[in-house]
Legacy VTK file of the C-alpha trace (Angstrom):
# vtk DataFile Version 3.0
C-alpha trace
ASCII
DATASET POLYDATA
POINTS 71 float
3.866 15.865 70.633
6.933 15.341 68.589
10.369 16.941 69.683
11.500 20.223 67.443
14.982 19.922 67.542
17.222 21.413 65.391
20.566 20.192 64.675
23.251 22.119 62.911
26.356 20.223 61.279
27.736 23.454 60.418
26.774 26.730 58.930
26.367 25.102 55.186
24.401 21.981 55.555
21.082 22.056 56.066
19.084 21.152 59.490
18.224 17.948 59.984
15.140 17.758 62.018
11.500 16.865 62.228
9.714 20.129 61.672
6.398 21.019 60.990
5.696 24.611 60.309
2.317 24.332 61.790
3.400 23.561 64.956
6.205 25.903 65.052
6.603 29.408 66.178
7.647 32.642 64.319
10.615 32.738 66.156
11.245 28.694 65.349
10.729 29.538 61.565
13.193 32.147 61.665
15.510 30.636 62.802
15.383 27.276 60.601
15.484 29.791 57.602
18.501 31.803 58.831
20.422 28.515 59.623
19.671 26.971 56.427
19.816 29.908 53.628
22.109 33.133 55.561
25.978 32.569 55.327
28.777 34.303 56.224
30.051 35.237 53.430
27.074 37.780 51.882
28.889 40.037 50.519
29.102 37.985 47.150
25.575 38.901 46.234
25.122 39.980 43.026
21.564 42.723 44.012
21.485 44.002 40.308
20.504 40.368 39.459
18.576 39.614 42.390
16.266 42.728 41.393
16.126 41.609 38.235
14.536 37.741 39.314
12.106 39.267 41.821
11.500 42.275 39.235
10.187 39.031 36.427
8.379 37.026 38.945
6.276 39.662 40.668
5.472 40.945 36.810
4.531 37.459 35.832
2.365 37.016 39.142
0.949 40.207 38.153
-0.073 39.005 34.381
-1.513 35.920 35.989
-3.506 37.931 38.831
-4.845 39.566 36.703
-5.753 37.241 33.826
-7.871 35.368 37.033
-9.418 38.171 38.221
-10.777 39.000 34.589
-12.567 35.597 34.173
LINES 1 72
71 0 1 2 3 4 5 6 7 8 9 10 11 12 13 14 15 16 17 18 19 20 21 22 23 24 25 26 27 28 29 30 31 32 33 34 35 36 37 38 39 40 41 42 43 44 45 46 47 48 49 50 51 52 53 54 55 56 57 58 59 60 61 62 63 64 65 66 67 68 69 70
């Protein structure tokens, strides 16, 4: 089996590693996500906005649902 591991350069490059999320754990997914998208500095997050994205897509993905589920 091939070797998981992860190797951080520094907090804002992204791992470099062989990784194959069907062989991984929860905890091993986690942890790749955290290293590659959480930073320090969150506190520059603009949630209004943020809302506002997830608000669209999840509408959208409703429309769409919805539109399948009718045919």
């Amino acid at each position: 089996m091939a070797s998981n591991k992860i190797v951080l350069a520094s907090a804002q490059q992204p791992i470099k590693a062989e990784l194959s999320v069907l062989t991984m754990s929860d905890e091993q997914i986690t942890n790749h996500i955290y290293a590659i998208h959480v930073h320090a500095n969150d506190d520059n997050v603009d949630e209004d906005f943020l809302f506002a994205i997830v608000e669209n897509i999840l509408k959208c993905a409703t429309v769409v649902a919805n539109n399948v589920m009718l045919r």
